[in-house]
C-alpha positions as CSV (number, residue, x, y, z in Angstrom):
1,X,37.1,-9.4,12.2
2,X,34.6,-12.3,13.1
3,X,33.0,-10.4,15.5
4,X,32.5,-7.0,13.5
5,X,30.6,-9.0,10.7
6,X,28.7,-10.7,13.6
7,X,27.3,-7.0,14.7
8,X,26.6,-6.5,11.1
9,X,24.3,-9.3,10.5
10,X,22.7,-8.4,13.9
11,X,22.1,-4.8,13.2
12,X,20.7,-6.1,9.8
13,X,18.4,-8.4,11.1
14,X,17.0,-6.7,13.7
15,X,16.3,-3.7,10.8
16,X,14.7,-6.2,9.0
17,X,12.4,-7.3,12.1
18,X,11.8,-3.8,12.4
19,X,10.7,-3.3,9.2
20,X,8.6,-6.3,8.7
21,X,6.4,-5.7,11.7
22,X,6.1,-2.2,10.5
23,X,4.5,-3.5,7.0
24,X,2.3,-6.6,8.9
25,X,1.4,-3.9,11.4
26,X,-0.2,-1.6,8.7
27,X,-1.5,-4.4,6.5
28,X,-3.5,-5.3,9.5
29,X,-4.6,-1.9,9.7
30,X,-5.6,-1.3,6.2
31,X,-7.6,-4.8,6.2
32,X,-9.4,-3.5,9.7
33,X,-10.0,-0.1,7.4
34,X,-11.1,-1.0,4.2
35,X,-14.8,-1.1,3.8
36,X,-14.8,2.4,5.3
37,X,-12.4,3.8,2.8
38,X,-14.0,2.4,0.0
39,X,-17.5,3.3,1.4
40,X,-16.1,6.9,1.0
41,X,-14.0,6.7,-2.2
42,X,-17.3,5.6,-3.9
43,X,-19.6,8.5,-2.5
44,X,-17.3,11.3,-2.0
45,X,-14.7,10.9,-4.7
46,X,-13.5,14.4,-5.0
47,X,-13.1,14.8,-1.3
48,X,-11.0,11.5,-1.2
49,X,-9.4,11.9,-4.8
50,X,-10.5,8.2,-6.2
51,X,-10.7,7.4,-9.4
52,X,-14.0,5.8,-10.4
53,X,-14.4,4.8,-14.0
54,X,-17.1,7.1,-14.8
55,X,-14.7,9.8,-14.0
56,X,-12.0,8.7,-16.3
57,X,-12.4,10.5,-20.3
């Protein structure tokens, strides 16, 4: 019984890992990627579909 909750926690754990670096991994990304995407958002918003406040009613 010990040993089947054992392979639980593992198989938890190492989703979690997995999961984790997947969310660090593209945080890093979007931080590497963010003055071009805003560059864009802020001359092309209809291509890019942002949401400036001069186009809100």
């Amino acid at each position: 019984m010990l040993v089947r909750i054992w392979e639980v926690v593992k198989a938890t754990i190492a989703v979690v890992a997995l999961i984790t670096a997947a969310l660090v991994s593209a945080d890093k990304l979007d931080r590497q990627k963010a003055p071009a995407s805003t560059a864009a958002a802020m001359t092309e918003p209809v291509s890019t579909g942002a949401i400036t406040p001069g186009s809100r009613p």
